[in-house]
Backbone as ProteinMPNN parsed JSONL, in Angstrom:
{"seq_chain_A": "XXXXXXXXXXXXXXXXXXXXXXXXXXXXXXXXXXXXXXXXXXXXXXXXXXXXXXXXXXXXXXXXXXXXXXXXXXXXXXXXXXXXXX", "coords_chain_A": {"N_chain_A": [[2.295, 3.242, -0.286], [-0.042, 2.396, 0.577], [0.309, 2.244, 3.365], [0.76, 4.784, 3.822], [-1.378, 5.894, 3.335], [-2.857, 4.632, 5.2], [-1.841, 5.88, 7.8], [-2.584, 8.379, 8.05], [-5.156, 8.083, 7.749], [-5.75, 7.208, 10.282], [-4.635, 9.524, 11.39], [-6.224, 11.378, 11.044], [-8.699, 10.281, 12.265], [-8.241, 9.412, 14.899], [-8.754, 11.534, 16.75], [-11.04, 11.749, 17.518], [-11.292, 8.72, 18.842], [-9.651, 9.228, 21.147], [-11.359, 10.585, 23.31], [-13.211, 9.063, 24.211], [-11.595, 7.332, 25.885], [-9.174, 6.33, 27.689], [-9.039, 3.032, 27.364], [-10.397, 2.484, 24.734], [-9.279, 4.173, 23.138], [-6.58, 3.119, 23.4], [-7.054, 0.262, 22.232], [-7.763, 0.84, 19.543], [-5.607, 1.906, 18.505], [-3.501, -0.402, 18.869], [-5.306, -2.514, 17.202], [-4.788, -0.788, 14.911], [-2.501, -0.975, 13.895], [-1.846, -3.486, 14.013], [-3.68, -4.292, 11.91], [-2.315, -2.631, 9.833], [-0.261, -3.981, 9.35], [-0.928, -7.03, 9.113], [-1.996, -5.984, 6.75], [0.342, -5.495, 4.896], [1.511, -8.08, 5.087], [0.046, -9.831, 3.776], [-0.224, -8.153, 0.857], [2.783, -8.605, 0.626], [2.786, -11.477, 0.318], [1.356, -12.043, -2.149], [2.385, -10.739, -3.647], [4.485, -12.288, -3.744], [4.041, -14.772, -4.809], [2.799, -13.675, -7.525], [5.323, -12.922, -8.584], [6.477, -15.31, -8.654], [4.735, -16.816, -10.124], [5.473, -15.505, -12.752], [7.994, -16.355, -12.835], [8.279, -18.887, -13.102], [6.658, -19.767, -15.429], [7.607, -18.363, -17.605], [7.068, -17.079, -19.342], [7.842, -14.661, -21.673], [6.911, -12.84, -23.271], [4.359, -12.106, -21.464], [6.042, -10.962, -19.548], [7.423, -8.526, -20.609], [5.468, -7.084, -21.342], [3.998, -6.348, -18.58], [6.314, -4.702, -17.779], [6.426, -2.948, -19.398], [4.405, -1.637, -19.009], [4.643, -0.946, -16.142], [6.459, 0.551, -16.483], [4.992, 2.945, -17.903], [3.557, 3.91, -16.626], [4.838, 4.635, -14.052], [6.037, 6.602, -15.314], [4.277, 8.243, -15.915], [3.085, 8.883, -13.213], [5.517, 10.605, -12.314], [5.36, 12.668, -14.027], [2.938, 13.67, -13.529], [3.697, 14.258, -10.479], [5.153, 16.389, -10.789], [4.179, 18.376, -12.094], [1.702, 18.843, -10.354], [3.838, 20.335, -8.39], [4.238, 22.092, -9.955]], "CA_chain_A": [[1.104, 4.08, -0.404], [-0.815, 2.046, 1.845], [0.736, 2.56, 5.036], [0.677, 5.924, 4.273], [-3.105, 6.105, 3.519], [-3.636, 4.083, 6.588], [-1.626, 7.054, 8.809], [-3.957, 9.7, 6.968], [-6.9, 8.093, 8.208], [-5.458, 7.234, 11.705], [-4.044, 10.945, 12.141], [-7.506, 12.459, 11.523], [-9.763, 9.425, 13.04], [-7.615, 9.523, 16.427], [-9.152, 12.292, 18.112], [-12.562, 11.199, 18.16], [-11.261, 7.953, 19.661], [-9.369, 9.895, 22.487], [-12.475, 11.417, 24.011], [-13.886, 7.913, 24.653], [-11.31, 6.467, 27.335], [-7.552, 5.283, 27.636], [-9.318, 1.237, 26.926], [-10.728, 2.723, 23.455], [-8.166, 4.787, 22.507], [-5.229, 2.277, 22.789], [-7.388, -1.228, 21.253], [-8.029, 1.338, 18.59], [-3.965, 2.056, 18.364], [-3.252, -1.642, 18.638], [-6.021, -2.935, 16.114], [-4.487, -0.144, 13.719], [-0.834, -0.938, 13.86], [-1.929, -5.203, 13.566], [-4.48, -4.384, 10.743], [-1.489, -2.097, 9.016], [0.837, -5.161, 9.533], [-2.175, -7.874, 8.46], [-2.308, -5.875, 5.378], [1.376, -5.74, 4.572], [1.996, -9.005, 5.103], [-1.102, -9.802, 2.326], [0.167, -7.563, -0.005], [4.044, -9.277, 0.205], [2.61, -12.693, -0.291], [0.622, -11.98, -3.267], [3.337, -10.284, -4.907], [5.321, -13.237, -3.583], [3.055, -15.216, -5.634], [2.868, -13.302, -8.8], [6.333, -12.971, -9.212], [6.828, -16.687, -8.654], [4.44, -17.793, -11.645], [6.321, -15.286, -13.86], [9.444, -17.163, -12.941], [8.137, -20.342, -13.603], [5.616, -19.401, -16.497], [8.652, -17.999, -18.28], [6.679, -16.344, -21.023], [8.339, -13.402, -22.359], [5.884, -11.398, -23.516], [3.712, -11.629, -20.21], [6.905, -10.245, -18.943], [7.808, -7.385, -21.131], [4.214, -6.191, -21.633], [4.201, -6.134, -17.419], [7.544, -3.969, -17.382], [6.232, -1.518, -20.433], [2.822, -1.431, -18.534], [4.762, -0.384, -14.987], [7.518, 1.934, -16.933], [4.166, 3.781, -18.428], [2.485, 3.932, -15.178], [5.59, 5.659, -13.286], [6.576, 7.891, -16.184], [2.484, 8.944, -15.754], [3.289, 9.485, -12.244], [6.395, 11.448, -12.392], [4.668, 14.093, -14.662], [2.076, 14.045, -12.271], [3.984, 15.049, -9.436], [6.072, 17.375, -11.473], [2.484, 19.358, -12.474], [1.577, 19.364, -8.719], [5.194, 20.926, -8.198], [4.711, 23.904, -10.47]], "C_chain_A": [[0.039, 3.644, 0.602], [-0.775, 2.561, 3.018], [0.497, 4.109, 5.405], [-0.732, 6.705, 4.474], [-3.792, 5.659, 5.659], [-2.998, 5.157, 8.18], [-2.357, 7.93, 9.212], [-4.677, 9.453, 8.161], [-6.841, 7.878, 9.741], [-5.287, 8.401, 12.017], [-5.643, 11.595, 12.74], [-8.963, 11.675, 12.367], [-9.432, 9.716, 14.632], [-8.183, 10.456, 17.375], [-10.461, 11.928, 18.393], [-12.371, 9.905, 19.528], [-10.771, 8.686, 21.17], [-10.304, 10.188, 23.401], [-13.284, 9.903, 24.46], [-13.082, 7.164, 25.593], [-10.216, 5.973, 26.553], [-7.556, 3.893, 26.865], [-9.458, 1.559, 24.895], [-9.905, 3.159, 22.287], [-6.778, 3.961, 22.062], [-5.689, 1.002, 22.436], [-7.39, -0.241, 20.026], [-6.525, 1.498, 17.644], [-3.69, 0.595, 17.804], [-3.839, -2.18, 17.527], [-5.358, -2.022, 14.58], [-3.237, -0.493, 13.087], [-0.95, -2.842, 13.533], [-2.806, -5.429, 12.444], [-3.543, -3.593, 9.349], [-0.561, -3.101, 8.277], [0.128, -6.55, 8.66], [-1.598, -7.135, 6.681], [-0.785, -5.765, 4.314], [1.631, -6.816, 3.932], [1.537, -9.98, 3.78], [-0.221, -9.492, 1.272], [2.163, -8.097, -0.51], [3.942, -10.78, -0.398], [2.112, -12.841, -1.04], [1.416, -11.363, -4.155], [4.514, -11.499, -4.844], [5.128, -14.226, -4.948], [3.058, -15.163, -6.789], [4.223, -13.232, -9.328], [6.986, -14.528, -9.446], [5.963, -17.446, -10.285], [4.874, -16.571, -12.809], [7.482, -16.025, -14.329], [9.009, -18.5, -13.722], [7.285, -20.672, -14.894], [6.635, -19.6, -17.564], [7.976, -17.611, -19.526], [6.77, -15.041, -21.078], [7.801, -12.28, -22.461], [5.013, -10.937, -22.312], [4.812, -10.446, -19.505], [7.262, -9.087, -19.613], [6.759, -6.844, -21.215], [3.379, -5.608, -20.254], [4.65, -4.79, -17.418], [7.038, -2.557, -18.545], [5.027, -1.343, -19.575], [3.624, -0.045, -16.86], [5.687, 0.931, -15.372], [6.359, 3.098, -17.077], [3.774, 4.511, -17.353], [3.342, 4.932, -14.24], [6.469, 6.48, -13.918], [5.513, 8.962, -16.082], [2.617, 9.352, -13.885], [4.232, 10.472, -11.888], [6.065, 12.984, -13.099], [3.603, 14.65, -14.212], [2.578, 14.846, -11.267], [4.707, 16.372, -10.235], [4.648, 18.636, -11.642], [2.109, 19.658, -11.299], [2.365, 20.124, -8.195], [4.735, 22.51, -8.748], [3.115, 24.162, -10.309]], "O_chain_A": [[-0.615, 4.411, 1.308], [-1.643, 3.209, 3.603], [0.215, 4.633, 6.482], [-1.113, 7.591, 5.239], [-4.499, 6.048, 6.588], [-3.541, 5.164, 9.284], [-2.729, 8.25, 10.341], [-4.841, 10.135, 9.172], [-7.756, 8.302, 10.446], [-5.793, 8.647, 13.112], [-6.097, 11.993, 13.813], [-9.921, 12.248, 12.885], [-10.254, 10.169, 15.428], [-8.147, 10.28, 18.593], [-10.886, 11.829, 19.544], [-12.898, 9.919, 20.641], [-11.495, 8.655, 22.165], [-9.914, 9.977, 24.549], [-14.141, 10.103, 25.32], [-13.693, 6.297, 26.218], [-10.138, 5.469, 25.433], [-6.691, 3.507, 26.079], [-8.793, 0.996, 24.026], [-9.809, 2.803, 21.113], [-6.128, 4.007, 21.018], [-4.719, 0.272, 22.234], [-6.709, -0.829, 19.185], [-6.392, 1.27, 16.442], [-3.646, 0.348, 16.599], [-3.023, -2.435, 16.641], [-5.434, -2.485, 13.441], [-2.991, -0.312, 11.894], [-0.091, -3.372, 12.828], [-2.834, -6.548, 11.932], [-3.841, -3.791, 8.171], [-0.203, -3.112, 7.099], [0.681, -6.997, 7.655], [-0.999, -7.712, 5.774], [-0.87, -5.947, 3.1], [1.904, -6.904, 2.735], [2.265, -10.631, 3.031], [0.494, -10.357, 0.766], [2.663, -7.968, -1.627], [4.673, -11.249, -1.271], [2.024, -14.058, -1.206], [1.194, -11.417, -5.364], [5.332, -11.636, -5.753], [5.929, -14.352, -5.875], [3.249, -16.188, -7.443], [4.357, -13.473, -10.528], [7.839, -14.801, -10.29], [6.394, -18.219, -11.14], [4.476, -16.873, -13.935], [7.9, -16.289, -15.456], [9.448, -18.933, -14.788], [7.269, -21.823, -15.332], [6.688, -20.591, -18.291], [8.423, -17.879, -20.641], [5.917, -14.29, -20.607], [8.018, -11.159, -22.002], [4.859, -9.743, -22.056], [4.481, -9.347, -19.059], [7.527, -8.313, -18.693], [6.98, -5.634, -21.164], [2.467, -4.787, -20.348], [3.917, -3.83, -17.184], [7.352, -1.38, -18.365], [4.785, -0.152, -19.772], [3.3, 1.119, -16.623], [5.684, 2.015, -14.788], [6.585, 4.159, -16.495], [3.712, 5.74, -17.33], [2.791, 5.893, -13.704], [7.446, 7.014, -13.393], [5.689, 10.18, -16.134], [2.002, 10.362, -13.544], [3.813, 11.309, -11.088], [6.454, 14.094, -12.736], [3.27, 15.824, -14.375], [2.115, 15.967, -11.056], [4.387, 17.46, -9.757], [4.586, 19.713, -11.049], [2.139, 20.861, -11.04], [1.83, 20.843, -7.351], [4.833, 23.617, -8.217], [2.646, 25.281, -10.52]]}, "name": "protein", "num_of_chains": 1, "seq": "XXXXXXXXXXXXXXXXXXXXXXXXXXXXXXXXXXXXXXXXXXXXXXXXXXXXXXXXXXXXXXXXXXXXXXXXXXXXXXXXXXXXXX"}
C-alpha cells in the first residue's frame, strides 16, 4: 500500500517538477525511488522485530488475539472492496 501511495503522489507531483529543468526533475526521481526504498527497508525491519519478540515472548494469547485482530481487519476489507465492486 505504500509503494503504491508513494506512485500516486509521484504520478501527479511529476509534472510540476518537469517544468523546472532536467537537474530538478531527475534528483526529484532519484530522491523518490531512495526515499520509497528508505521506507521499505524501515517497514521490513520493524516487522522483523515484532515478529521476533512474538517468537521469543511465546505468549499465546498475544498471538491469537493478533491473528483474530488481522483475520477481522481483511474480512473488513474484502467486503469493502466487494461494495466498491457493485
Amino acid at each position: 500500500m505504500t509503494h503504491s501511495f508513494w506512485i500516486t503522489v509521484s504520478g501527479t507531483i511529476i509534472h510540476r517538477f518537469s517544468d523546472n529543468g532536467p537537474f530538478i526533475y531527475y534528483s526529484f526521481l532519484v530522491f523518490l525511488i531512495i526515499g520509497m526504498a528508505a521506507w521499505f527497508i524501515v517497514l521490513n525491519i520493524l516487522a522483523l522485530k515484532g515478529f521476533r519478540r512474538f517468537i521469543e515472548g511465546n505468549d499465546k494469547g498475544t498471538e491469537k488475539a493478533m491473528i483474530t485482530i488481522m483475520f477481522i481487519i481483511g474480512i473488513g476489507f474484502l467486503l469493502y472492496g466487494f461494495l466498491l465492486i457493485n
